[in-house]
C-alpha positions as CSV (number, residue, x, y, z in Angstrom):
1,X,79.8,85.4,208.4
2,X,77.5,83.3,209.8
3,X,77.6,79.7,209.1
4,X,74.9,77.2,208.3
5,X,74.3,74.6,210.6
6,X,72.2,71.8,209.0
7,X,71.7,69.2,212.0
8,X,68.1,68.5,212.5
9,X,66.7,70.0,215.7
10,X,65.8,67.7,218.3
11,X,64.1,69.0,221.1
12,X,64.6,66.6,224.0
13,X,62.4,66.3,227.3
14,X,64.8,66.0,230.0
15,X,67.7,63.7,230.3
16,X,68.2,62.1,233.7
17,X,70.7,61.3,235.8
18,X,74.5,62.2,234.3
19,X,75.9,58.7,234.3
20,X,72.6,57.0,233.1
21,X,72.0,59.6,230.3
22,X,75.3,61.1,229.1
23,X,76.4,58.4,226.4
24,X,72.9,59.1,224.8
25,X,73.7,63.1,224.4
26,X,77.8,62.3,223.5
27,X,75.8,60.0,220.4
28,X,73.2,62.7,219.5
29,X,75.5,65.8,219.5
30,X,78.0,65.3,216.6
31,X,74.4,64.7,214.3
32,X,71.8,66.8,215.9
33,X,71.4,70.6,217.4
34,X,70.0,69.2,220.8
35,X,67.7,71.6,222.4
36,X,66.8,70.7,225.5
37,X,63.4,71.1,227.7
38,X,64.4,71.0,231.6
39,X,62.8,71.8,234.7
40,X,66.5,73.3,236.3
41,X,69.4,74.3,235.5
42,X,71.1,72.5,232.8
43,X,74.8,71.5,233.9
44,X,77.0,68.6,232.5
45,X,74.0,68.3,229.6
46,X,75.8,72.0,227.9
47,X,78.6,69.9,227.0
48,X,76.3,68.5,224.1
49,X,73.2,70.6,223.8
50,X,72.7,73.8,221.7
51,X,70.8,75.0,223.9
52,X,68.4,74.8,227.0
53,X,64.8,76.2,227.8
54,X,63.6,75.9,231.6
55,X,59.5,74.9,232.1
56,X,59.2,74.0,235.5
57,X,57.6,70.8,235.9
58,X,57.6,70.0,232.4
59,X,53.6,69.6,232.2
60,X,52.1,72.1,230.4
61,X,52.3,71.0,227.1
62,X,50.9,74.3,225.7
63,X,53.4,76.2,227.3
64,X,56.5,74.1,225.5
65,X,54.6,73.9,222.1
66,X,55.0,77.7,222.2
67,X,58.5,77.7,223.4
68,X,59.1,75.2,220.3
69,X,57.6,77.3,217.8
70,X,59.3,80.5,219.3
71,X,63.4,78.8,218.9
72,X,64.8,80.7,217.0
73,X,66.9,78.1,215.1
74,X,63.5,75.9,214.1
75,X,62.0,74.4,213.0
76,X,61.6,71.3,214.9
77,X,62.1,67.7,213.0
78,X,61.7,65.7,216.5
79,X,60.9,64.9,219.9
80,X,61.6,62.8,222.2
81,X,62.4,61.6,226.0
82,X,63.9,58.6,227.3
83,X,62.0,59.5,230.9
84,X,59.3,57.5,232.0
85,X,57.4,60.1,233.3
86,X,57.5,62.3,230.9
87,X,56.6,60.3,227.7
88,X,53.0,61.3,227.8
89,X,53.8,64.9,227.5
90,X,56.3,64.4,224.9
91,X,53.6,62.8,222.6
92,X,51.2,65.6,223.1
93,X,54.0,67.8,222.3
94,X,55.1,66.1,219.1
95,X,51.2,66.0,217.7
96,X,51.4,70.1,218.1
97,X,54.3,70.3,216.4
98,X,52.9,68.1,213.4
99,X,55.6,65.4,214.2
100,X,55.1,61.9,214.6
101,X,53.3,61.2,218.3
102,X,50.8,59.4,219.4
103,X,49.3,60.4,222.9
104,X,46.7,57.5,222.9
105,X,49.5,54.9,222.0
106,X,51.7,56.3,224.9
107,X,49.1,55.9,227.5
108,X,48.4,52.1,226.2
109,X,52.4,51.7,227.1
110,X,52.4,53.5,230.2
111,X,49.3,52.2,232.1
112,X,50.0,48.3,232.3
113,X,46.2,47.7,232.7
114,X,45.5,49.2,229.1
115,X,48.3,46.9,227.6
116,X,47.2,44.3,228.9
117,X,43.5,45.2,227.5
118,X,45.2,45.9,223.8
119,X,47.1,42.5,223.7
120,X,44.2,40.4,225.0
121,X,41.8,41.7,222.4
122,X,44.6,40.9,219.7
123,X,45.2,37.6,221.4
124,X,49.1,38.2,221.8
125,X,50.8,36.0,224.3
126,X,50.5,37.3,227.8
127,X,50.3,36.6,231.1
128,X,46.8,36.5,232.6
129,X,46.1,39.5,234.7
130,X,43.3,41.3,236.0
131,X,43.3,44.6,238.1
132,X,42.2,43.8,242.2
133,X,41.0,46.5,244.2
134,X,41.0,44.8,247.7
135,X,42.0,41.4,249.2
136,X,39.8,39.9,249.0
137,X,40.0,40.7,245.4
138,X,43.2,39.4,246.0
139,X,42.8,36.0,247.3
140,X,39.7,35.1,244.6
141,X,41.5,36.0,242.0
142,X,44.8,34.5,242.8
143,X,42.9,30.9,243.9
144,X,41.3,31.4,240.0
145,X,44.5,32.0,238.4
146,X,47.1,29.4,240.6
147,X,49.6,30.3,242.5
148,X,52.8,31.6,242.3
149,X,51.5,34.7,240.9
150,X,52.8,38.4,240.5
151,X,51.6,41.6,242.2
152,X,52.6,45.0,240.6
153,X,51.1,48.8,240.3
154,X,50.0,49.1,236.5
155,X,51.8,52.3,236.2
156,X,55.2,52.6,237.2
157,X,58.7,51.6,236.1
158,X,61.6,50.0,237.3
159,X,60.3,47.0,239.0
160,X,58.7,49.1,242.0
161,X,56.0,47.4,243.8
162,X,56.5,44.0,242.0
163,X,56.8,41.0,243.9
164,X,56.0,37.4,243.6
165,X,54.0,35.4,245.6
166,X,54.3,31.8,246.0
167,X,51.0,31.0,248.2
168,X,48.3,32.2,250.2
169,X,50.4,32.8,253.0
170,X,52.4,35.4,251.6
171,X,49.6,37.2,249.6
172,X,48.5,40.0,252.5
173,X,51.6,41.1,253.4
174,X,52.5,41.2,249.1
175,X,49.5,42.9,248.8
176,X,50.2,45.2,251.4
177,X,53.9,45.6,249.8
178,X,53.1,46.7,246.5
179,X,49.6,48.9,247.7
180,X,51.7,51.1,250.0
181,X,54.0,51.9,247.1
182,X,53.8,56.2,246.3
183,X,54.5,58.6,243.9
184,X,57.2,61.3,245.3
185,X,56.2,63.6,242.7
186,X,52.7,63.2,243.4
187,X,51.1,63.1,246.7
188,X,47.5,61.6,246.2
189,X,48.5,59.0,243.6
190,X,47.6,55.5,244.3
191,X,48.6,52.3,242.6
192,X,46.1,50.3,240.8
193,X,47.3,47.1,242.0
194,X,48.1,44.4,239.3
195,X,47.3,40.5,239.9
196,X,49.2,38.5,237.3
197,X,49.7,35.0,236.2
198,X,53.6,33.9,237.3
199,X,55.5,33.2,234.1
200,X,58.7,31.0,234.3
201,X,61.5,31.2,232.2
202,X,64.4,33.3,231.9
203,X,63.6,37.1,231.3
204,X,64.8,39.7,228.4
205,X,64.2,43.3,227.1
206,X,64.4,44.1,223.5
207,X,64.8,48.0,222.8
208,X,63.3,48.8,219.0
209,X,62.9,51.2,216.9
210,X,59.3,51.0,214.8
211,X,58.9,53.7,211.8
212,X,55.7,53.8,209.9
213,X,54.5,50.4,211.8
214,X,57.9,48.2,211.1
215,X,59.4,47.1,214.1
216,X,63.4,46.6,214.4
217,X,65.1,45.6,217.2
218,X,68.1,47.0,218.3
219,X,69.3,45.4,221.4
220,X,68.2,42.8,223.4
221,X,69.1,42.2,227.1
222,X,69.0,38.8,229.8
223,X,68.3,40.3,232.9
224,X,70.1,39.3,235.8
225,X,67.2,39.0,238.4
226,X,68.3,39.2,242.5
227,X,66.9,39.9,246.0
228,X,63.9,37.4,245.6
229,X,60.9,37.6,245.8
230,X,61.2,41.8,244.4
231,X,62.1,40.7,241.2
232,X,64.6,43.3,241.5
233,X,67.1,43.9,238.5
234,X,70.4,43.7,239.0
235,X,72.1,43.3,236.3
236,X,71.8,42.9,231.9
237,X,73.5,41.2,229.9
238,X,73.8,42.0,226.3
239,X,75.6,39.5,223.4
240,X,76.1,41.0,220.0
241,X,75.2,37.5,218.2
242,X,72.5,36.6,220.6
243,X,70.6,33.7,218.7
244,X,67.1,35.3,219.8
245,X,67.8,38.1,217.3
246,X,66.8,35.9,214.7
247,X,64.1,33.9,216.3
248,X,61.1,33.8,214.2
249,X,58.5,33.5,216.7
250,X,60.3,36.4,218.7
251,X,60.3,38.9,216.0
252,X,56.5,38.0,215.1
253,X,55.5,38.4,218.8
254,X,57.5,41.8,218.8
255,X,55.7,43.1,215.5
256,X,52.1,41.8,216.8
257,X,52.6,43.1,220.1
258,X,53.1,46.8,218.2
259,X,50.5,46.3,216.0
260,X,47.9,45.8,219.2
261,X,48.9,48.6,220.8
262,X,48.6,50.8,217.4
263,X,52.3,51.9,217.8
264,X,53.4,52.6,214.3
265,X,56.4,55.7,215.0
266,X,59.0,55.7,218.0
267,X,61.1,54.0,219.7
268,X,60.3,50.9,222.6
269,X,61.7,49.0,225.5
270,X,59.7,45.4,225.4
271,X,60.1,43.0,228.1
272,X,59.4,39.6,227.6
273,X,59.4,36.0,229.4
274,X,60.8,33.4,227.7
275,X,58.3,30.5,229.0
276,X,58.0,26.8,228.5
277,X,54.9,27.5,226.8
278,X,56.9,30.1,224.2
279,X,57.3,33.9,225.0
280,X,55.2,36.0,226.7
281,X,55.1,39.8,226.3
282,X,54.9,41.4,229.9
283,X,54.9,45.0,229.0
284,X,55.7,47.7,226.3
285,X,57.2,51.0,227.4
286,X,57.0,53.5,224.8
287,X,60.6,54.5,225.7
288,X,64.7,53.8,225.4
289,X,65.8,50.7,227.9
290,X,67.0,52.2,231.1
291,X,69.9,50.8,233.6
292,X,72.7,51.3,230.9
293,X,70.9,49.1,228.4
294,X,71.5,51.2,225.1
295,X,75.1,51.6,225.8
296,X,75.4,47.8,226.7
297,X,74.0,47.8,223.0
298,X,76.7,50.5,221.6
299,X,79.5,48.1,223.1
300,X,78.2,44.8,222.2
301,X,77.0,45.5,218.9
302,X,78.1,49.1,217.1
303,X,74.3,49.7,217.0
304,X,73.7,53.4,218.2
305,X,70.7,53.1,220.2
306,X,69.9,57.1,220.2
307,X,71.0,58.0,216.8
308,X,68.0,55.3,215.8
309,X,65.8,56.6,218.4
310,X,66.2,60.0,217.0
311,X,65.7,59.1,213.3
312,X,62.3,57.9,214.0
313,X,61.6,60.6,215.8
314,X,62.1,62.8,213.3
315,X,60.0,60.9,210.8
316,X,63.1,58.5,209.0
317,X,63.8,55.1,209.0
318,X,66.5,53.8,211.4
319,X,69.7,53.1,210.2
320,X,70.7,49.6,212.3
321,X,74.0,48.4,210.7
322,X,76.1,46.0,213.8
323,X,79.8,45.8,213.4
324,X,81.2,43.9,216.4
325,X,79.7,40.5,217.8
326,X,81.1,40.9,222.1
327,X,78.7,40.6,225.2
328,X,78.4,44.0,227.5
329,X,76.9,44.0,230.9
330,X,76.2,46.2,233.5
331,X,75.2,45.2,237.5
332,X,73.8,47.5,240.0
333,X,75.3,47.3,244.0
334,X,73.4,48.0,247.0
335,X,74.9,48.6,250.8
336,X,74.3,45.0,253.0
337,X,71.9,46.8,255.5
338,X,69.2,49.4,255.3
339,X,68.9,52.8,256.1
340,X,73.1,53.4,255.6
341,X,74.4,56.2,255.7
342,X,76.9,56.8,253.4
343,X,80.0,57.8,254.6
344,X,82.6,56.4,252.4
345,X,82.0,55.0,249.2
346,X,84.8,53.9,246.4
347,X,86.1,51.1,244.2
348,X,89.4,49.8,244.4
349,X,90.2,49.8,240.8
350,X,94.0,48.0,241.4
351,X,94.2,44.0,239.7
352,X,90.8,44.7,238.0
353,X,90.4,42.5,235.3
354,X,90.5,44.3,231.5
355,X,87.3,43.6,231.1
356,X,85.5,46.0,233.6
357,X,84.5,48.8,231.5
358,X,83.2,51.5,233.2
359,X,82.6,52.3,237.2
360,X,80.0,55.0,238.7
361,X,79.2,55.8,242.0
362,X,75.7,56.2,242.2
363,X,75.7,57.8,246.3
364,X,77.4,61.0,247.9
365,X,78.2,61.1,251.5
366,X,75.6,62.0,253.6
367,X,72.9,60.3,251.4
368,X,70.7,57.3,252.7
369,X,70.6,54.2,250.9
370,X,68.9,50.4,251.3
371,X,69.0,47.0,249.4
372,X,65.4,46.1,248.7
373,X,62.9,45.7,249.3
374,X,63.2,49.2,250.9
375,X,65.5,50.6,248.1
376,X,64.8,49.8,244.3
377,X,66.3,52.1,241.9
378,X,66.7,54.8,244.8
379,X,68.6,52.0,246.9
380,X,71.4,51.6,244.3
381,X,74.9,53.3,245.1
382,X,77.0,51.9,242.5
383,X,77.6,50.3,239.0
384,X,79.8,48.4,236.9
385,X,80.1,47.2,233.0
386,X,82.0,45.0,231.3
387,X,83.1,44.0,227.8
388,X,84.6,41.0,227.0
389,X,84.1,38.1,224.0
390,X,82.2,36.1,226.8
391,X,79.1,36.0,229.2
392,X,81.5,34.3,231.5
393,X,84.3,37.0,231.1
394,X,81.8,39.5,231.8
395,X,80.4,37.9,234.8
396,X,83.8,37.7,236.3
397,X,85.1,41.2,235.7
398,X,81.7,41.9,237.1
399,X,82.5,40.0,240.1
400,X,85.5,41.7,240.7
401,X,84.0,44.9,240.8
402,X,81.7,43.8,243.1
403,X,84.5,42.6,245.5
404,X,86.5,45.6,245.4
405,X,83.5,48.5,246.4
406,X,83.8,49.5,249.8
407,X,80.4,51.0,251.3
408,X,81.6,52.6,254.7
409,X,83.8,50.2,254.7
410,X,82.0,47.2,254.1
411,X,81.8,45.5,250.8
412,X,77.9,45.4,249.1
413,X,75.1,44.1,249.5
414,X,74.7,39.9,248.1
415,X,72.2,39.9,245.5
416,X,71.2,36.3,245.5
């Protein structure tokens, strides 16, 4: 006898790197039949998924809007991806499949030039910034502005390319920096280089979950900022009573920064300056947090990042309901010198505080690695979390860890 399975089916577009992604799928599983869209061979993701269709590059959105409508356990109540790169697909996907979606939305998020456009017109609290093609460009438009200012590509992720700029000096070989930056997955791309105002203050990410136009934050993050002037992150911190939860002014900023950029369904990764002059929204990624952020969440707080993610994906509300007030936080490690070969690479768990929570090796031998500016993301061979009552506790345990990886033999990188 056959027996019923009544999960919702999520159909999810790629998942990313094991220990980045795997908490996410260990949420999902136990409430939703997971099939998943890949471009290889699934491998640790069968653990959790019910099941697995292979479409190459994952760009032909007519091809997976047949493969939806041909699973034989449909029909489809969501979509969704917590990749970058794949977000605008996944919202032409969900619009043929008659679930919520936005394409237009997703390409306000994803192309930094566009948000800024949206939020300017809805006068939302930004940073000035205006798109230079030259510099020339450059140098006029930083002069107008003042320095220190920023220089980024409007449409990547992960800090690449971004790098501040205290004077004139520096601007050429900044500009120069972040211009040179490519896409490995495609060959002709070129950045459209970003010239922004410099914002001070301290910097945090608030992960959200918006259903019919109501935004609700789920987690918010301080980021641990290193390896100046890359504006690199490090590290996030995440406190389950953090008083900016219930910030007025924050929570209005969130909601009008949504409303600008007409996203009413999904879920959101907003990060945000905390300035003298009050908060500034510096961009809106139509995505879950990255670097561990989401399970940071989970630890700190009992809020399930992906079980809200996937509710509003499939049309319902979120259900946010916190049951534990700790701090979580997670920091990334580089190898001291660039261009290492990795050899050897391995924490020496013995005397590590309680606190340190989890440990990954990010590196296998025989892979090259560099601190920044060469190596962002793709520089990273390690990370560590922690849980404990305090930021202070955390920042120990995460100390610790630091002091006992061994990178051929030598400890990491120092992020200051």
């Amino acid at each position: 006898m056959t027996v019923h399975d009544d999960r919702p089916l999520l159909l999810m577009v790629r998942t990313g790197k094991r220990e980045f992604r795997e908490y996410l799928l260990r949420s999902l599983a136990p409430a939703y039949r997971v099939h998943l869209f890949t471009g290889v061979a699934p491998t640790w993701e069968l653990d959790y998924v019910a099941g697995a269709t292979e479409l190459g590059g994952l760009l032909d959105v007519k091809a997976m809007a047949e493969a939806a409508q041909r699973l034989p356990d449909g029909p489809v109540a969501g979509v969704f991806t917590w990749d970058e790169a794949r977000t605008p697909q996944t919202a032409e996907l969900a619009v043929a499949l008659g679930l919520p979606g936005d394409p237009a939305v997703t390409a306000r998020c994803r192309d930094k030039l566009l948000t800024r456009r949206a939020l300017a017109a809805a006068q939302v609290a930004q940073p000035a910034s205006v798109p230079v093609g030259s510099l020339s460009q450059a140098f006029a438009e930083a002069a107008r502005i003042g320095y220190p200012v920023i220089l980024k590509p409007s449409d990547l992720a992960l800090s690449v390319g971004v790098i501040k700029v205290a004077g004139p000096a520096e601007l050429a070989a900044a500009y120069e920096f972040t211009s040179a930056v490519r896409h490995g997955a495609l060959p002709d791309w070129r950045p459209q280089v970003l010239l922004e105002e410099y914002v001070d203050g301290e910097e945090i990410s608030v992960d959200a979950a918006v259903h019919h136009g109501e935004v609700t934050p789920l987690c918010l993050a301080r980021k641990e900022i290193g390896h100046p002037p890359y504006c690199i992150e490090i590290g996030h911190y995440v406190h389950g009573d953090d008083p900016l939860l219930h910030d007025l002014q924050l929570r209005r900023l969130l909601q009008d920064a949504h409303e600008a950029l007409g996203f009413r369904d999904g879920v959101t990764h907003t990060e945000i300056k905390l300035s003298s002059r009050g908060p500034r929204i510096i961009e809106v990624n139509g995505r879950l947090g990255g670097d561990m952020i989401p399970y940071l969440g989970l630890r700190a707080t009992g809020v399930d990042v992906a079980l809200a993610a996937a509710a509003v994906a499939c049309g319902r509300p979120p259900v946010v309901a916190p049951d534990r007030k700790l701090v979580a936080a997670v920091r990334f490690f580089y190898p001291a010198q660039p261009d290492t070969v990795v050899e050897t690479l391995a924490f020496d768990r013995a005397g590590l505080p309680p606190a340190v929570d989890e440990l990954a090796l990010l590196a296998e031998p025989g892979d090259r690695r560099s601190p920044p500016p060469a190596g962002t993301v793709n520089g990273r061979v390690a990370y560590a979390t922690a849980v404990a009552a305090t930021p202070r506790e955390c920042e120990r345990a995460l100390d610790a860890a630091g002091a006992a990886l061994r990178i051929n033999g030598m400890p990491p990188a120092d992020h200051g």
